[in-house]
Structures are given as C-alpha cells and as structure tokens.
N, C-alpha and C positions, 0 to 999 in steps of 0.2 A: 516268363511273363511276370514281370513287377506291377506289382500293385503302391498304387502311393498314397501314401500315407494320409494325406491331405485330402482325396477321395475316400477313404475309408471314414476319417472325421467329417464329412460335411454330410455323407449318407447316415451314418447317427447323430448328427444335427437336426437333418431332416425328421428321422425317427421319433426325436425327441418330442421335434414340437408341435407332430401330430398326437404322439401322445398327453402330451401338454391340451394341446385343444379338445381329444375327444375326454378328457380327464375334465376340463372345465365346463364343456356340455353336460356333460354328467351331474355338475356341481349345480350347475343353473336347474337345470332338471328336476332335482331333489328340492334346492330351494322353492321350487315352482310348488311343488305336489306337496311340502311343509307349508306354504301359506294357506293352500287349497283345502288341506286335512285341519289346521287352525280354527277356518271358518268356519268348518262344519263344526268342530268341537264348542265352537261361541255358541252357534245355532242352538245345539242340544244343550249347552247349560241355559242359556236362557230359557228354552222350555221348561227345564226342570225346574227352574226358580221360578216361571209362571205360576206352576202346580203349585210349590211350596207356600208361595203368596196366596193363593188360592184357598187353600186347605189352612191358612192360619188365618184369612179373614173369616171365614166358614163357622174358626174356633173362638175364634173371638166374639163374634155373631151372638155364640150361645152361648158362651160366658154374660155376655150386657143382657141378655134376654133372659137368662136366670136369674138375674141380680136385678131387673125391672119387675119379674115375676115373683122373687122371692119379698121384696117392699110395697108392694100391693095389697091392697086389699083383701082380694080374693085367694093370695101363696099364705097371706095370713092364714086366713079361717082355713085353711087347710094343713097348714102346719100345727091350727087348733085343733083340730079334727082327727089328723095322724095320732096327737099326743096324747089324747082323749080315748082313742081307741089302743096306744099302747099299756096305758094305763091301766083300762078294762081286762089284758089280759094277764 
C-alpha cells in the first residue's frame, strides 16, 4: 500500500487551517472579553473619581467656611477671647 504524497499534504492542509480558524476564534474571544473587562475597569474608575471629587468639594467646603468664619465678626471675638484667656493662664 502506497500512500501519496499529495494526500498526505492536503490532510495537513486541512489540519492546518482548522487550526488556523479555531486559533483565530480564540483571538476574537479574548478580544471580546478585553473590551468587556475595559468597560468595567472605566465603570469603577469613574466611581472612584466620583468619591474623590466628592471628598474634595466636602474639603473645600470647610476650607471657604473657615475663612468666612475666621473674617467675621463673631471668629473675631473669639479668637479675642481664646487669646484673652491664653494670656490669663
């Protein structure tokens, strides 16, 4: 029994270009579940920088509210008062 040659190359042809296709399945696959795992990583940094924004207007808040309270009237006489009574002691 001869086997020829020509048959033996077109059944690793075939071989190939099944492996060619379930190799490029694979590739789509992964690109798929990379853009999928992307989104979600956008998701959660924008949350995080929700907070961040968040927690710096929060500080900033009491920064201008210190500084209205400190120029007042009343952060006055109390910062007279404070110094009044460090004095005393």
């Amino acid at each position: 029994m001869t086997v020829d040659l020509n048959l033996i190359l077109q059944f690793c042809l075939i071989l190939l270009i099944l492996a060619l296709t379930v190799g490029a399945v694979i590739f789509i696959l992964i690109l798929i579940d990379l853009k999928q795992i992307t989104k979600r990583v956008n998701r959660e940094i924008k949350a995080v920088t929700f907070i961040v924004d968040m927690l710096d207007l929060i500080v900033s808040g009491m920064h201008m509210a210190k500084k209205k309270f400190s120029d007042s009237n009343i952060g006055r006489t109390i910062k007279k008062s404070l110094k009044i009574t460090k004095e005393e002691e």
